[in-house]
C-alpha positions as CSV (number, residue, x, y, z in Angstrom):
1,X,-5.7,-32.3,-12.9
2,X,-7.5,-34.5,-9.9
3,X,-4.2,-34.6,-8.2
4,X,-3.9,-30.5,-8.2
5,X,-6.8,-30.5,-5.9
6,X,-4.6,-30.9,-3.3
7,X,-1.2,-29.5,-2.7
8,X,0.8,-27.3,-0.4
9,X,-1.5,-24.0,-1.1
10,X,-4.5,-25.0,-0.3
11,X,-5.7,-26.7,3.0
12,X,-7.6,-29.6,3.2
13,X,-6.0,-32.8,1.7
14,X,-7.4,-35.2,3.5
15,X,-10.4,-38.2,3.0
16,X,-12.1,-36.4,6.4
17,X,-12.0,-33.3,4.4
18,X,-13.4,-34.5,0.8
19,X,-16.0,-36.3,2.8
20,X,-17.2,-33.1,4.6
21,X,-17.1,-31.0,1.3
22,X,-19.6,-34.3,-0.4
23,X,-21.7,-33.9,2.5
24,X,-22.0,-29.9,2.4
25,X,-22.4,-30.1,-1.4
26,X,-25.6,-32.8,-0.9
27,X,-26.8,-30.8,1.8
28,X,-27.1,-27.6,-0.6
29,X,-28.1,-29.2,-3.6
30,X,-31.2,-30.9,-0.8
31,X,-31.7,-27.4,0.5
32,X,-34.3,-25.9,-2.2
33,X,-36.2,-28.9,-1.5
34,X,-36.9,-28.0,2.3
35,X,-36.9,-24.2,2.2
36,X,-39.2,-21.7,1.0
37,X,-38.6,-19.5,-2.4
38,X,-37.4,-16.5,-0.8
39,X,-34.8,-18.3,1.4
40,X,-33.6,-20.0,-1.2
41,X,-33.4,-16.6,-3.4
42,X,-31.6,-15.1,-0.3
43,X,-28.8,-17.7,-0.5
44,X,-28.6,-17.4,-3.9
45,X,-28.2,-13.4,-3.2
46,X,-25.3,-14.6,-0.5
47,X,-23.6,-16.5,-2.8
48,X,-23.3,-14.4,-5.6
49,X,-20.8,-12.2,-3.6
50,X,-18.2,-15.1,-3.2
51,X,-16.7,-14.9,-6.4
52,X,-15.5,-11.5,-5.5
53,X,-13.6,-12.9,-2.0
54,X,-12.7,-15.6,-4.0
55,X,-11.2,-13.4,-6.4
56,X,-9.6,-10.9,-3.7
57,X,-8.3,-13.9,-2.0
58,X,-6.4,-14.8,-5.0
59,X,-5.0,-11.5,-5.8
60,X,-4.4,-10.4,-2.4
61,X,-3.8,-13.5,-0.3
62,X,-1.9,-15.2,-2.8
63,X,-0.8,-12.7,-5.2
64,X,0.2,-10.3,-2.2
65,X,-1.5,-7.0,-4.0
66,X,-3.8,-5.5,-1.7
67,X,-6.8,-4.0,-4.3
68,X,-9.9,-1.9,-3.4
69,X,-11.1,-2.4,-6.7
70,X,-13.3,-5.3,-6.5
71,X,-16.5,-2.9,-6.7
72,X,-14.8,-1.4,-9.8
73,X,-15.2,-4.4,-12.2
74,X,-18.3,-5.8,-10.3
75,X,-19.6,-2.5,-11.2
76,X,-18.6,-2.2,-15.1
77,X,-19.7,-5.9,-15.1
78,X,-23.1,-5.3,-13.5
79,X,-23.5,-2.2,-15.7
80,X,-22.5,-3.8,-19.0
81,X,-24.5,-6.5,-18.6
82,X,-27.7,-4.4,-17.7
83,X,-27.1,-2.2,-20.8
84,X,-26.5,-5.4,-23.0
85,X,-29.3,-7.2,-21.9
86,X,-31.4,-4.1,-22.6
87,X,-30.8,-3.5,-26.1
88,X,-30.6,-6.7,-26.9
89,X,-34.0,-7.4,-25.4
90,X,-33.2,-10.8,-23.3
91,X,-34.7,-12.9,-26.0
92,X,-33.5,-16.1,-27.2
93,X,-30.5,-16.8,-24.7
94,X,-29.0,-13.1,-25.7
95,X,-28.6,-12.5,-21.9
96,X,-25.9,-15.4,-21.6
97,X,-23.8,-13.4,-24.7
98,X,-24.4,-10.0,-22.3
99,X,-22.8,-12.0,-19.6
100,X,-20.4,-12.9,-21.6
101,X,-19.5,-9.3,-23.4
102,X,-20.0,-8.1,-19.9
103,X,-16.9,-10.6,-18.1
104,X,-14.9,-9.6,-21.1
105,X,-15.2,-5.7,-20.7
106,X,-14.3,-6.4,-16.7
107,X,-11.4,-8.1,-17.3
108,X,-10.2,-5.9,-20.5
109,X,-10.5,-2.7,-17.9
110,X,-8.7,-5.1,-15.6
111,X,-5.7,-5.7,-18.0
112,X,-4.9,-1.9,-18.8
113,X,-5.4,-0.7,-15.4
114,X,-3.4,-3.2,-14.1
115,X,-0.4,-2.9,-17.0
116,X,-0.3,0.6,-16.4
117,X,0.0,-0.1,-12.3
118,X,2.3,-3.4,-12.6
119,X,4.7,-2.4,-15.1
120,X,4.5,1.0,-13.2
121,X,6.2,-0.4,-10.4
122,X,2.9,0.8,-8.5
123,X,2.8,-1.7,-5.4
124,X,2.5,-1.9,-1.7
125,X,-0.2,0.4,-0.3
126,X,-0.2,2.6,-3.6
127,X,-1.6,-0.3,-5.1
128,X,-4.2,-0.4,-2.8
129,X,-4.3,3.3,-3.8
130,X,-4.9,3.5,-7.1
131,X,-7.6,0.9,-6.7
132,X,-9.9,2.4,-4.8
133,X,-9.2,6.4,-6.5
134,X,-10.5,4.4,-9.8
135,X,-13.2,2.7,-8.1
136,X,-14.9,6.1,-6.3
137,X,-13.8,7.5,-9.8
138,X,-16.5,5.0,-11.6
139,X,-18.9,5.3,-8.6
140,X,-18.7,9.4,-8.9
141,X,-19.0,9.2,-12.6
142,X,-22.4,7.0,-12.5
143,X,-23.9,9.1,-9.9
144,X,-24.1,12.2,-12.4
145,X,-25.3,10.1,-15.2
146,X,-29.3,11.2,-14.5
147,X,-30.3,13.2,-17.1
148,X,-32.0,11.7,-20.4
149,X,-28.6,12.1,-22.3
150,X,-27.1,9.5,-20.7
151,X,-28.3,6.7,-22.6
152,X,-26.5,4.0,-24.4
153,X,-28.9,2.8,-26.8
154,X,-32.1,1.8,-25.8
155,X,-30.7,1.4,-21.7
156,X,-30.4,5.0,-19.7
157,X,-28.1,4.6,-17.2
158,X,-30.7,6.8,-14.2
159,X,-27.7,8.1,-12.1
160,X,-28.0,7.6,-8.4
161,X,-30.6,5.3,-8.8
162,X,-29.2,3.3,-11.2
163,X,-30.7,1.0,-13.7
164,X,-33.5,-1.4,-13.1
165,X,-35.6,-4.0,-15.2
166,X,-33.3,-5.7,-17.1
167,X,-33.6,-8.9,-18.1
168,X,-32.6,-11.4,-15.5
169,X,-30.0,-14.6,-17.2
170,X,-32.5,-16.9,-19.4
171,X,-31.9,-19.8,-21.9
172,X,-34.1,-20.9,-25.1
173,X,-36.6,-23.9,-23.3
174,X,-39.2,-26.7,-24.9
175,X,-42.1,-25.3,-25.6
176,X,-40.9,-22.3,-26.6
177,X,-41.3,-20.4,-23.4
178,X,-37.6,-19.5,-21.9
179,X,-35.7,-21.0,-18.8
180,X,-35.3,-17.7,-16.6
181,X,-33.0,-18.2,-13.5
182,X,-34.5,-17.0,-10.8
183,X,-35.3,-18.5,-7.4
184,X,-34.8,-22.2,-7.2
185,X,-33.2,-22.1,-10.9
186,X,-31.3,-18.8,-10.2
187,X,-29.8,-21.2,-6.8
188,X,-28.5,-23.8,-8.6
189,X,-26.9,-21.8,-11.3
190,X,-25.0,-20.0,-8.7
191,X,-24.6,-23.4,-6.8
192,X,-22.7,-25.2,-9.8
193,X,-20.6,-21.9,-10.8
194,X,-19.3,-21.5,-7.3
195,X,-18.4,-25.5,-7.2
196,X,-16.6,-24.7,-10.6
197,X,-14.5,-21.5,-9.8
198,X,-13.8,-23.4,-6.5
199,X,-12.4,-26.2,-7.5
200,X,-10.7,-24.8,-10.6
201,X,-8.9,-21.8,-7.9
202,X,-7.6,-25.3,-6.1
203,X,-6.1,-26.6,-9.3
204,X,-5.2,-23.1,-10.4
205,X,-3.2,-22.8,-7.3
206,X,-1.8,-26.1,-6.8
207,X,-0.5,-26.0,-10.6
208,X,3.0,-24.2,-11.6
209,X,1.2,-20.7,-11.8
210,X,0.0,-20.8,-8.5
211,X,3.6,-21.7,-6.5
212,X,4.9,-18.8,-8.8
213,X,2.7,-16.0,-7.6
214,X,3.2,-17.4,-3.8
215,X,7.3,-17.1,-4.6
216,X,6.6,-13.5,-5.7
217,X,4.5,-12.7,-3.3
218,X,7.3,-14.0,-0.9
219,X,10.2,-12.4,-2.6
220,X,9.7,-10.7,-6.2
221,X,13.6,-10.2,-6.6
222,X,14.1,-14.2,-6.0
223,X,11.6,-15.0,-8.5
224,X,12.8,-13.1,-11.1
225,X,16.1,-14.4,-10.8
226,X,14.5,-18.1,-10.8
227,X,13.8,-16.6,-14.8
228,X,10.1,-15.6,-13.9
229,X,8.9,-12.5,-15.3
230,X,7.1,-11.5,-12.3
231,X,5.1,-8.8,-14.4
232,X,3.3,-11.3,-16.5
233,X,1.9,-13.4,-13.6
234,X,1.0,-10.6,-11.3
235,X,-0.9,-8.9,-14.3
236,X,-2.6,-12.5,-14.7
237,X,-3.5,-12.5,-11.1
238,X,-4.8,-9.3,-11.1
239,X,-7.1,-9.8,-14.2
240,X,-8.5,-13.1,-12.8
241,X,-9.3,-12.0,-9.4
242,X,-11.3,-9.0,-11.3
243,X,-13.1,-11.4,-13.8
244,X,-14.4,-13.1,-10.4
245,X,-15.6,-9.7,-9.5
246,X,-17.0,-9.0,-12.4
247,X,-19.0,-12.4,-11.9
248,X,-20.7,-11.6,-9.4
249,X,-21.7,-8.2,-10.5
250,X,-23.3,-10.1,-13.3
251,X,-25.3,-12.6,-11.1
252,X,-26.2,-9.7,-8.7
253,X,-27.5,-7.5,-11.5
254,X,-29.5,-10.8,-12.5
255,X,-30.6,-11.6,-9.5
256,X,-32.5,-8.4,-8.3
257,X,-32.8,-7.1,-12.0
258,X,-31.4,-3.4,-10.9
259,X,-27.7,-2.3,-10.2
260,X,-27.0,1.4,-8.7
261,X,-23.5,3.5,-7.9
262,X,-24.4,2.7,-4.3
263,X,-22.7,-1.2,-4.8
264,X,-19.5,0.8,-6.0
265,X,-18.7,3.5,-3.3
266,X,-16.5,3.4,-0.4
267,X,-18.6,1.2,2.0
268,X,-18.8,-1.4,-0.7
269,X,-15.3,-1.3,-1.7
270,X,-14.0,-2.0,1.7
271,X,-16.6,-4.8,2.3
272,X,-14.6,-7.7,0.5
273,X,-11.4,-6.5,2.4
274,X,-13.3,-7.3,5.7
275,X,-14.7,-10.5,4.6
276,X,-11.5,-12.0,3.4
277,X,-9.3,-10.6,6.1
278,X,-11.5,-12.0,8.8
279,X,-11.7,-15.3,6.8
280,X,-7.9,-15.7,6.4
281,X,-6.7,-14.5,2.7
282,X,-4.1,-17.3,2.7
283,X,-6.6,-19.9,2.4
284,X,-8.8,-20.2,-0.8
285,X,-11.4,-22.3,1.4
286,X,-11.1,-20.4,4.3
287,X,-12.0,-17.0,2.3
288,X,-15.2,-19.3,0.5
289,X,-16.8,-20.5,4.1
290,X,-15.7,-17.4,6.4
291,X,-17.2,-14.6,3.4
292,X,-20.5,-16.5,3.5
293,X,-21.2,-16.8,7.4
294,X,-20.0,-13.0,7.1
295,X,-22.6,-12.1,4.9
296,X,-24.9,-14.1,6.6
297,X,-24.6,-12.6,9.8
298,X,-24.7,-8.9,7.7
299,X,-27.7,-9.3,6.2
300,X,-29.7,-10.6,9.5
301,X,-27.9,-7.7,11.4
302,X,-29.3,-5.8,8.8
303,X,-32.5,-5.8,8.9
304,X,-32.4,-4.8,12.2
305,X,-29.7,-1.6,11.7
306,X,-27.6,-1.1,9.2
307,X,-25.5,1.1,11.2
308,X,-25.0,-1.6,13.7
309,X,-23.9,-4.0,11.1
310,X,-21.3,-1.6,9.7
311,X,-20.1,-1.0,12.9
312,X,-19.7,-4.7,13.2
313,X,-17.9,-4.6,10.2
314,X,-15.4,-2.1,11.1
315,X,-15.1,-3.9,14.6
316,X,-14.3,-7.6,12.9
317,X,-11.6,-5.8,10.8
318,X,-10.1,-4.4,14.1
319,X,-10.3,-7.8,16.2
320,X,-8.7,-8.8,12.8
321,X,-5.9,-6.9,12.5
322,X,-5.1,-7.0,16.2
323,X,-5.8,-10.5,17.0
324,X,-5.4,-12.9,14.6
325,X,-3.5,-11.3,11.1
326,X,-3.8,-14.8,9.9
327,X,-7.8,-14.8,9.7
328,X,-10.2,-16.3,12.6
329,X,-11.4,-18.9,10.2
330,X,-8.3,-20.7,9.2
331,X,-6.5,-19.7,12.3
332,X,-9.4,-22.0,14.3
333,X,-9.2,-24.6,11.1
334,X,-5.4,-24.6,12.0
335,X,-5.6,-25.1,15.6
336,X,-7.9,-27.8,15.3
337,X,-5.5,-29.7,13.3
338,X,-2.9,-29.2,16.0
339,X,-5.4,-30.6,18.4
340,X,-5.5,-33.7,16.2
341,X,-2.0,-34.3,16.1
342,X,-1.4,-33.8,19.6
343,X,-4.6,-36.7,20.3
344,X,-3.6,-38.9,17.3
345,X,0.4,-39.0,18.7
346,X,0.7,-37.8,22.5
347,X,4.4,-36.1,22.8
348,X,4.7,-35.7,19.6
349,X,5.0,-31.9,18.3
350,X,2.4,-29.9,16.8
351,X,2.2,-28.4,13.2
352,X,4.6,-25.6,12.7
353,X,6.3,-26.5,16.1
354,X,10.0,-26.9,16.0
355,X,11.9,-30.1,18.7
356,X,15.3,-29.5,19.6
């Protein structure tokens, strides 16, 4: 499994590499202990939305579908878990089996939608679609869901603005009193899961599986001649990359104990397209560091205007598509590793150059 770490579809193989990643890993596991709760809460908050790039980044980068619906299963994930977690009262660990119930409903949702799309030879931009019709669908249908009837048990669902005070992610403690994650708790819990899904998306896409979805991504028709049914893996992809959605919808709801339609609509659906765009979708690491300096920059930009950090949104996906398709993030990564080739052997060609 160690040796899957590395391989030809992910970048960043060497001992320079593995060094930096120890070094940003100690740095972030130091970083509660010289920072204030509420920066380390805000981290936390950034983090949380990496597992949906990450999960983009493997159904779009690698899997080559193009999906708006991102929001979709963060939503159903965020709203199960807030509606579980209420009935069940948040006692006792029961919020770890509502995260839990809540991953599985995301990624069931993301099995028939996808089967019906996949083996619907639905692909290209219709993919992209169907994605985001089901997505405002689910944001439309919570929106009208104020009135007192719309209750599922004990947890109404307060239409436009949404649910709130549910119990935040907790585990049975000594002493009888629980372990709630939130701030410094909360940060390492989203820490260690992002490490996780990280490094199991490197071994995931360095294994057999991973060169298969590249080759169909590639060329379908050649990879189901190879014997492949492309079907099955793309519908694997697909329901993956939408668990890792529905991830973070989880941790989000957790986080700021209230979810609303608002983190479904159309502005949010086209947010992780922007992030892992500008990133570089090809690159599992490149989507992880380039979605977080995104955000970063979002939220400070933010609190200034939010108008003026949409419009630098919609201006980094333009810059994007016109300047570097590839990503700005691994596009510099790669172009500093031509630099090093061209200073470790003078004469000798770049990366990706071709001598006569």
């Amino acid at each position: 499994m160690f040796k899957l770490l590395n391989g030809p579809q992910t970048l960043g193989e060497s001992r320079v590499f593995w060094i930096s990643f120890l070094l940003v890993v100690s740095v972030a596991m130091l970083y509660p202990a010289a920072a204030d709760a509420y920066d380390v809460g805000n981290v936390a908050y950034l983090l949380t939305w990496t597992f949906m790039a990450m999960g983009l980044c493997l159904v779009w980068g690698y899997g080559g579908m193009l999906s708006f619906g991102q929001t979709l299963f963060f939503g159903v994930a965020g709203y199960a878990y807030a509606v579980v977690a209420t009935n069940f009262g948040g006692d006792a660990g029961t919020t770890f089996l509502a995260l839990i119930i809540a991953l599985l409903l995301a990624c069931t949702v993301a099995a028939v939608l996808g089967y019906f799309m996949i083996w619907g030879r639905v692909n290209g931009v219709f993919f992209g679609i169907v994605t985001l019709s089901a997505t405002l669908v689910l944001s439309f249908f919570l929106g009208q869901t104020a009135g007192p009837e719309w209750r599922i048990g004990s947890a109404r669902l307060n239409g436009f603005n949404g649910m709130k005070d549910m119990p935040a992610l907790n585990v049975p403690w000594a002493g009888g009193e629980p372990l709630t994650f939130e701030g410094v708790p909360l940060y390492y819990l989203v820490l260690v899961l992002v490490l996780v899904v990280y490094l199991g998306l490197r071994v995931l896409l360095n294994s057999r599986f991973g060169n298969v979805i590249v080759a169909m991504r590639e060329d379908p028709q050649r990879a189901e001649l190879l014997g492949y049914d492309v079907r099955k893996f793309q519908l694997a992809t697909f329901v993956i990359g939408s668990g890792l959605a529905g991830l973070s919808g989880v941790l989000y709801t957790s986080w700021g104990q209230f979810i609303t339609p608002a983190s479904i609509g159309l502005p949010a659906a086209a947010m992780p397209i922007i992030w892992v765009a500008f990133s570089g979708r090809s690159d599992i690491t490149a989507t992880l560091v380039g979605s977080f300096i995104v955000l970063w920059v979002f939220q400070v930009l933010t609190v200034y205007s939010q108008q003026a950090a949409l419009l630098l949104m919609g201006a980094m996906l333009l810059c994007t598509v016109i300047v570097a398709p590839q990503g700005f993030v691994i596009g510099l990564v790669q172009g500093m590793r031509r630099l090093m080739v061209k200073g470790a052997a003078p004469g000798a060609p770049a990366e990706g150059e071709i001598t006569a």
